[in-house]
C-alpha positions as CSV (number, residue, x, y, z in Angstrom):
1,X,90.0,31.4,85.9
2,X,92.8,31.0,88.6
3,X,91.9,31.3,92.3
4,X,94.7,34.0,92.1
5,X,93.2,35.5,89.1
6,X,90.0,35.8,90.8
7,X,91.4,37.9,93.8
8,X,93.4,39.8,91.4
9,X,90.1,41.0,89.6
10,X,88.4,41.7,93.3
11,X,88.6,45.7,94.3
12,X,91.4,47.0,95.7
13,X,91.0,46.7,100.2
14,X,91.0,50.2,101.7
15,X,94.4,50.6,103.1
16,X,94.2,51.0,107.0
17,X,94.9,54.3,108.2
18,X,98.7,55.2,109.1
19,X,100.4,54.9,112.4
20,X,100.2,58.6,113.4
21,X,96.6,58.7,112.5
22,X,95.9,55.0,114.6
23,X,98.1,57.3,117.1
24,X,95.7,60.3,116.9
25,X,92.6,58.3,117.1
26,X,93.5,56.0,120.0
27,X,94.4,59.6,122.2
28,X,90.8,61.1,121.5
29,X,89.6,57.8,122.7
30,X,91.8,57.5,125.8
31,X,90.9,61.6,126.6
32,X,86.9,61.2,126.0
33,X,87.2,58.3,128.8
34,X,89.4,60.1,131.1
35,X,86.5,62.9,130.6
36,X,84.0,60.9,131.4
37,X,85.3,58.9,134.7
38,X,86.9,62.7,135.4
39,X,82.9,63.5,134.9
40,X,81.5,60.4,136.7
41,X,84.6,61.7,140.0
42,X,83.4,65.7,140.1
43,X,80.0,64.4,140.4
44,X,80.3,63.6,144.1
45,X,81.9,67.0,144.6
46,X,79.9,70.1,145.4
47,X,81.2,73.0,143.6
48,X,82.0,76.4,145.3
49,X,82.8,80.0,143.8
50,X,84.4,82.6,145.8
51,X,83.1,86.1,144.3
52,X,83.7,89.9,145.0
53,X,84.6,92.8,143.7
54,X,88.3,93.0,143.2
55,X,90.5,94.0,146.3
56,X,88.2,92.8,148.7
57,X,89.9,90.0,149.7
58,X,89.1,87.2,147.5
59,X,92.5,86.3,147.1
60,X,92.6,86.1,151.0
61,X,89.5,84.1,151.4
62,X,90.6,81.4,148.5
63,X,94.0,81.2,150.0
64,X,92.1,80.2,153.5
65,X,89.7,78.1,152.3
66,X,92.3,76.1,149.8
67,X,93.8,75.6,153.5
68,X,91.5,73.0,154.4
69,X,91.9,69.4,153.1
70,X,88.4,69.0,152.1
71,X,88.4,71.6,149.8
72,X,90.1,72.6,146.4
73,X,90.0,75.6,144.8
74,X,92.3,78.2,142.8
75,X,91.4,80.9,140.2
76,X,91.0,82.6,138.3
77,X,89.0,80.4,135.6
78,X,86.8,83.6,134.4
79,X,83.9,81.3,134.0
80,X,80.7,82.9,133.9
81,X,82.6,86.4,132.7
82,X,85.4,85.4,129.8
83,X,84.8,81.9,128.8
84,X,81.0,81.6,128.4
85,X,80.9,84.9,126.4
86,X,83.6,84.3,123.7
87,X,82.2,80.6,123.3
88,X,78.3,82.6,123.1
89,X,79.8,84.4,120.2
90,X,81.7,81.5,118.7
91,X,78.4,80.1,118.6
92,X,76.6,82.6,116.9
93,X,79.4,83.4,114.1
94,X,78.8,79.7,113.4
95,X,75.2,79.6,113.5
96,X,75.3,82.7,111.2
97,X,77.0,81.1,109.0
98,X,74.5,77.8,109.5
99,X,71.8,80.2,108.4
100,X,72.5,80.2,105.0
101,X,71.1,77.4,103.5
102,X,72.0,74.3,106.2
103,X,69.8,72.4,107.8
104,X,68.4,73.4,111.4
105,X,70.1,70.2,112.9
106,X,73.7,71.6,112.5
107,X,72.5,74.5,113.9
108,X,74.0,75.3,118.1
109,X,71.7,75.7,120.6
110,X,71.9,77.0,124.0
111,X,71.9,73.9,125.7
112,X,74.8,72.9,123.4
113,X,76.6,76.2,124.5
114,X,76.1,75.2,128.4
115,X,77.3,71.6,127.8
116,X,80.4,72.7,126.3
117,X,81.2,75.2,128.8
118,X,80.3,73.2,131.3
119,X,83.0,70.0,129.8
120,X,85.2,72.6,129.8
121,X,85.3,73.9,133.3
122,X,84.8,70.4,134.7
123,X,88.4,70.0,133.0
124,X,89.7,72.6,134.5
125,X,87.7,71.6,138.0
126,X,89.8,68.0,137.9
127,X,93.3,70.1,137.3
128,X,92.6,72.4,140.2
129,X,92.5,69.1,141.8
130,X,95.6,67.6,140.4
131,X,97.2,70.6,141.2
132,X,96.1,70.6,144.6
133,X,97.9,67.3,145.0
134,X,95.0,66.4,147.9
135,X,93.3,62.9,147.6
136,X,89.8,63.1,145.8
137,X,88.8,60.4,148.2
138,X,88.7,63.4,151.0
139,X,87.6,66.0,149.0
140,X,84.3,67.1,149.5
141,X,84.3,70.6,147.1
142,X,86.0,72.2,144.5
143,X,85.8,75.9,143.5
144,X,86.9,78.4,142.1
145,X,88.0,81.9,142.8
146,X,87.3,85.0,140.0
147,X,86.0,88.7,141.5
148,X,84.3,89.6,138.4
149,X,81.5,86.3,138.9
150,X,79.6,88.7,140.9
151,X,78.0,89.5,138.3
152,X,77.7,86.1,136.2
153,X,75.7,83.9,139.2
154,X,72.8,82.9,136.7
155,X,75.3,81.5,134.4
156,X,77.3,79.7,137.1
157,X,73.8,78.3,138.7
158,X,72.8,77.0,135.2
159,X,76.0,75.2,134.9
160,X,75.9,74.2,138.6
161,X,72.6,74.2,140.1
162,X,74.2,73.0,143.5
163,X,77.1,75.4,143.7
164,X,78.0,77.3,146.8
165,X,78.9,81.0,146.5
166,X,80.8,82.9,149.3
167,X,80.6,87.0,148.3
168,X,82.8,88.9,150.4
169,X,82.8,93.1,150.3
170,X,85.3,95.7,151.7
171,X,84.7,99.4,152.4
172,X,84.6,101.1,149.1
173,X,87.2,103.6,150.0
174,X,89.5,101.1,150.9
175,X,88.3,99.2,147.4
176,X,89.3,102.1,145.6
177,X,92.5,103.0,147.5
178,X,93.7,99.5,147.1
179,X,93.2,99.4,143.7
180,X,94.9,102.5,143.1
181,X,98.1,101.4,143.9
182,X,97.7,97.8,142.5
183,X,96.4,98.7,138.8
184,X,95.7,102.5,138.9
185,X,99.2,103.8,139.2
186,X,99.8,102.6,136.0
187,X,96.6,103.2,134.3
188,X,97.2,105.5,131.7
189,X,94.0,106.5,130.6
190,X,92.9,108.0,133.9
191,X,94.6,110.0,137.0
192,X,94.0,109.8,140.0
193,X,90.7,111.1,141.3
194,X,89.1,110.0,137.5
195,X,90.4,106.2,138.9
196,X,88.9,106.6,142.5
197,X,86.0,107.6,140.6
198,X,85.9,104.9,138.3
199,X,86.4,102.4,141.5
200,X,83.9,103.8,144.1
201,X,81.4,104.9,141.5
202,X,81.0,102.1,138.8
203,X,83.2,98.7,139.8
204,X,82.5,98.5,143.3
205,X,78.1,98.9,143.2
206,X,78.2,97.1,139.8
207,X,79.6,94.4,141.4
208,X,78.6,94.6,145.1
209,X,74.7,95.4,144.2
210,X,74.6,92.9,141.8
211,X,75.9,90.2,144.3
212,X,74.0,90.9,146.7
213,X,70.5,91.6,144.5
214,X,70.8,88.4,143.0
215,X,72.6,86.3,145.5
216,X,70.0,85.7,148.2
217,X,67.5,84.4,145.2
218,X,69.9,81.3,146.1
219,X,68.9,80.9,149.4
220,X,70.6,80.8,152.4
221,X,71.8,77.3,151.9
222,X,73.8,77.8,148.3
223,X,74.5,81.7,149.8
224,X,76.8,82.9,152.2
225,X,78.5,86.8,152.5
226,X,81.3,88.1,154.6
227,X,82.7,91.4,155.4
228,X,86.3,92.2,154.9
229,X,86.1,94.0,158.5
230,X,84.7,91.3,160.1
231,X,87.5,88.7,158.4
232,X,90.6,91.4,159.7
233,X,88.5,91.7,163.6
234,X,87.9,88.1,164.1
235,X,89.5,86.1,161.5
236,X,88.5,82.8,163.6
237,X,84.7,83.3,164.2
238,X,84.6,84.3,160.6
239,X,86.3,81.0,159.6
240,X,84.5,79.4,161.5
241,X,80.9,80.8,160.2
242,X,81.6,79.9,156.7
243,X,83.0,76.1,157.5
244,X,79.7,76.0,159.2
245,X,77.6,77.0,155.9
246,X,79.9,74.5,153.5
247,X,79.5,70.9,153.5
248,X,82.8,70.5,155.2
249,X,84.1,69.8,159.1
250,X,84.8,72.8,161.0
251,X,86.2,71.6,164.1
252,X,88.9,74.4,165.9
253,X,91.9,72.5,164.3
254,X,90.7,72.7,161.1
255,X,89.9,76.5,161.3
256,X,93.5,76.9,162.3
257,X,95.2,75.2,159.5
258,X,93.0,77.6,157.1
259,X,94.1,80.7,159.2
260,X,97.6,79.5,158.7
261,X,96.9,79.0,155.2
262,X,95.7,82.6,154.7
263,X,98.3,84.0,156.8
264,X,99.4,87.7,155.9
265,X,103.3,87.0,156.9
266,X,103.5,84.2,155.3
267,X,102.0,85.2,152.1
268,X,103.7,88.8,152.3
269,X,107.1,87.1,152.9
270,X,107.6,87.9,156.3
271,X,105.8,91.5,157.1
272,X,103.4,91.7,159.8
273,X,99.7,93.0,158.7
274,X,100.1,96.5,158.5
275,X,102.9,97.0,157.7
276,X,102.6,98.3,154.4
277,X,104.5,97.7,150.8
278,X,102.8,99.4,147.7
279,X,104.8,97.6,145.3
280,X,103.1,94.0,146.6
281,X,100.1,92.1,145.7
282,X,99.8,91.7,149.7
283,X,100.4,95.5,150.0
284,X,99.1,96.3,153.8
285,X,95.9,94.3,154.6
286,X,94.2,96.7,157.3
287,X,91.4,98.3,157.4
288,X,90.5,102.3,157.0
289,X,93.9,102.5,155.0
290,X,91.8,104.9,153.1
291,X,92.1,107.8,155.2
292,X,96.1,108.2,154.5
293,X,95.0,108.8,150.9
294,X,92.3,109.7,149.7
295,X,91.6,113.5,149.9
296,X,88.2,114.0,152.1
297,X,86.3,116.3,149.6
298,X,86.9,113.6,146.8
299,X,85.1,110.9,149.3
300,X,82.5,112.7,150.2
301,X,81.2,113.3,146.6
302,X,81.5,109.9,145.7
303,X,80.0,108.5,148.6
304,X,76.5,110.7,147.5
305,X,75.9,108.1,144.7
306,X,76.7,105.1,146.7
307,X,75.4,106.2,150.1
308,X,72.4,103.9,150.3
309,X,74.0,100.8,149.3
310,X,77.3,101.6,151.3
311,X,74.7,101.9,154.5
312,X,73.1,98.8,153.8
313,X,76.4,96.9,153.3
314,X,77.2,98.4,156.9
315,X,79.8,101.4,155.7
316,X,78.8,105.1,156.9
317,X,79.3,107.4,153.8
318,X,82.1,110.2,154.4
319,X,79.6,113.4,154.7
């Protein structure tokens, strides 16, 4: 036998794998390390969630804080209240189908449900960043602004047992009033004292109780509420209060570039605060707006169901 026979009888080499495929493989590769040094960057950053019912002010409050160059943060991610719930039932579809006859080892556990939400939103967390164009060497936090994670703070703590959360409230009258004309006018399942309703009498002490029942199990350190009426009086001392409770300088000229960051002109395109615009995100930002609208009998019966909680929040019910 020929030494060319001989390799002619050997098995046939597996063929390597085609460009596009070498192509695919080597971008998996190149995105699971920039995961993990993304990973290995968040870790120095403390995270931070701005929570509240909606049209309280959490747009306000993210646009200040984003003002100062030690923090980033946009919204709305939906965390705790979109994402982690359709991957939950993912999850379970695909356990279900595990069930039948496959091993307990491909099954998905919980953990396995909070590490993948938790790769996820770190991916978002670093493009928040990018976005932000500010150097990660001065960041100190990144966060995230979505209303409805007043009610998902377990989740979020399990995912980030050092987050910050900042929970700001509003009058409920004023809640429901400017909601009205940002959804409710065209809401066509309800008019407009069944919307009111819906606002003073389910959203807002869904949300605000729940915040601020399971909130303070935190602790004072991880945190921190505001009042809408407070940020409108003294939008400084208030700025001031919660630079003091983050892990960030606070110094006067530092308060001043988030004021200016958060500023009602600017962000309305030129009006002054008060004056109004129901057509606009940034519609009027004052306080006790609610009086021009809503009729007084309407208020007073929904203030009954809410009257304790509005009084503890520091709101008189209409009587």
């Amino acid at each position: 036998m020929t030494p060319n026979s001989a390799i002619a009888d050997l098995p046939p080499t597996s063929p390597s794998p085609p460009a596009p495929h070498r192509a695919a493989a080597a971008r998996i590769d190149a995105l699971l390390a920039g995961q993990r040094e993304a990973q290995d960057r968040l870790a120095s950053l403390d995270q931070l969630f701005v929570i509240g019912c909606g049209k309280s002010g959490t747009t306000w409050l993210r646009n200040l804080l984003h003002g100062h160059p030690q923090i980033s943060i946009f919204g709305e991610g939906s965390f705790a209240w979109r994402l982690l719930p359709i991957l939950g039932q993912a999850f379970s579809v695909f356990n279900e189908h595990q069930s039948h006859g496959q091993p307990a080892c491909t099954h998905l556990a919980e953990d396995d449900l909070f590490l993948t939400a938790r790769g996820i939103i770190d991916g978002i967390f670093t493009r928040y960043i990018h976005e932000s164009g500010k150097p990660m060497g001065e960041l100190r936090m990144v966060g995230d602004k979505t209303p409805q994670h007043t009610i998902g703070i377990p989740a979020l703590n399990t995912l980030y047992p050092r987050a910050r959360f900042v929970h700001i409230y509003r009058d409920p009258r004023d809640v429901a009033t400017s909601a009205w004309f940002h959804d409710g006018v065209n809401d066509t399942k309800r008019d407009f004292p069944q919307f009111i309703h819906h606002f003073m009498n389910e959203v807002w002490p869904l949300q605000v109780g729940t915040a601020r029942q399971v909130g303070p199990t935190l602790g004072g350190d991880r945190f921190f509420e505001l009042r809408y009426e407070d940020l409108v009086a003294d939008e400084a001392l208030e700025i001031r209060r919660l630079l003091e409770f983050l892990p960030v300088d606070n110094t006067p000229e530092l308060v001043g570039e988030c004021s200016r960051a958060g500023s009602f002109k600017k962000l309305s395109g030129g009006r002054e605060r008060g004056e109004g615009d129901n057509s606009k995100f940034y519609r009027k930002g004052v306080t006790g707006d609610w009086e021009n609208h809503l009729p007084i009998d309407l208020v007073r019966e929904l203030c009954v169901p809410i009257a304790d909680l509005m009084r503890s929040c520091g709101y008189e019910p209409t009587v």
